[in-house]
N, C-alpha and C positions, 0 to 999 in steps of 0.2 A: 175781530174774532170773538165768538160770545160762546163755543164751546167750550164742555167744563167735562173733563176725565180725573179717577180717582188711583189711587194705588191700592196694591192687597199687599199684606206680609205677614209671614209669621212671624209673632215673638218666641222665638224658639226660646228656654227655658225659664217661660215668664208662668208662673203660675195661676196669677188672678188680673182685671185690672188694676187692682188695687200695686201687685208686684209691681205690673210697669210703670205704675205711676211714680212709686220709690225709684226703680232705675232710671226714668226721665232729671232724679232729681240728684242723681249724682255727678259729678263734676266731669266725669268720663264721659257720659252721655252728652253735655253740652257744649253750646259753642264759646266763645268768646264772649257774646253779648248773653252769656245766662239761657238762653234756649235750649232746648232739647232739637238731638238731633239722630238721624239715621245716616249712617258712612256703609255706602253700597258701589260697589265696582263699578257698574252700569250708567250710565247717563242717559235717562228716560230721552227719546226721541221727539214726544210731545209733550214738550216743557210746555210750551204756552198755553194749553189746556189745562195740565196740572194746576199751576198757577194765577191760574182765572175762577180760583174757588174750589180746587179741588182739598182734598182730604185722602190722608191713610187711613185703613181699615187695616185692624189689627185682630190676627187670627190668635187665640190664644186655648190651647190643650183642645185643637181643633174646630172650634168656633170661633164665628167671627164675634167680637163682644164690643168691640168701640174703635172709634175713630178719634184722627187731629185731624185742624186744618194746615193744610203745607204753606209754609209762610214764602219759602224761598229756596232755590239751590245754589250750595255754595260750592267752586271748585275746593276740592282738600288734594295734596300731592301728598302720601306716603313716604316715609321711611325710606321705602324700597323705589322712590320716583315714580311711581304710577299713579295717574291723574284718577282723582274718585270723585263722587258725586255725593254732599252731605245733603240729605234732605233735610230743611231744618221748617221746625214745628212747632205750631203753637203749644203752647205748656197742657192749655185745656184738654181734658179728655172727655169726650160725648162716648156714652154709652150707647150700644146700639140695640137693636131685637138682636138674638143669637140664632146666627147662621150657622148651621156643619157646613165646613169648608176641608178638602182633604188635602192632605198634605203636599208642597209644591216649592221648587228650591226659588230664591231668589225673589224678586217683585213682580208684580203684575197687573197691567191696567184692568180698570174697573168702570165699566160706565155706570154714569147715575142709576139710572131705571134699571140693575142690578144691583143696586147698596139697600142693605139692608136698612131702612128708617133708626133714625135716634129713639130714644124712648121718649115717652113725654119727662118734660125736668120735675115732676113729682114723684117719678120712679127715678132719678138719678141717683139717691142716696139708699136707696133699698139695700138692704143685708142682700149679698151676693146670694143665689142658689149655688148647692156645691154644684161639682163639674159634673159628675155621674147624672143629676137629675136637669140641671141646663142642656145636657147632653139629650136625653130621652125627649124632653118636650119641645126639643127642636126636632129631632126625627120624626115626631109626631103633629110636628105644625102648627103647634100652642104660642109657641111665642117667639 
């Protein structure tokens, strides 16, 4: 199998990527072996796409702004015994072009030829544009 599918999700109260990069590196966010991870209800049905090189796209104050790549999924059993799905994730964060993405509960597959490209790694360190003006020039197809 040599197809490759990606996930979308919001970071709901992440403010920049710079935020989620902090929250990836809290102890809460990770697994056991020091990764960051996402603990989501669902058990993606096309694992083996995921994991043939896919990546998360991280929607962030309604843009898409960067992505990981999905390293593995780990089963996690809750508290309450219900079996979850920890997407667990490389630590790197690739910045993407900023997509408007509207708002959507839950995860969603993403094919390649819909992901928005990485930036070139010369824009990777660039001072963030605020959100209002990332906003605009995504509506407007600038960047």
């Amino acid at each position: 199998m040599d197809k490759t599918v990606n996930l979308i999700k919001l970071s709901v109260g992440t403010e920049s990527v710079e935020d989620l990069a902090r929250w990836h590196q809290t102890r809460r966010a990770q697994a056991e072996d020091g990764l960051p991870r996402h603990v989501t209800r669902m058990w993606p049905k096309r694992q083996a796409e995921i994991l043939n090189g896919g990546s998360i796209f991280w929607v962030i104050k309604g843009l898409v702004q960067c992505r990981q790549r999905v390293l593995r999924l780990d089963e996690v059993i809750g508290s309450d015994g219900i079996r979850r799905c920890a997407i667990v994730l490389d630590p790197q964060l690739h910045r993407t072009q900023s997509v408007l993405k509207r708002p959507f509960q839950g995860w969603r597959y993403l094919a390649p030829e819909d992901a928005p490209p990485d930036l070139p790694e010369s824009r990777e360190n660039d001072d963030a544009l605020p959100v209002e003006l990332n906003r605009a020039l995504a509506e407007i197809g600038v960047i």
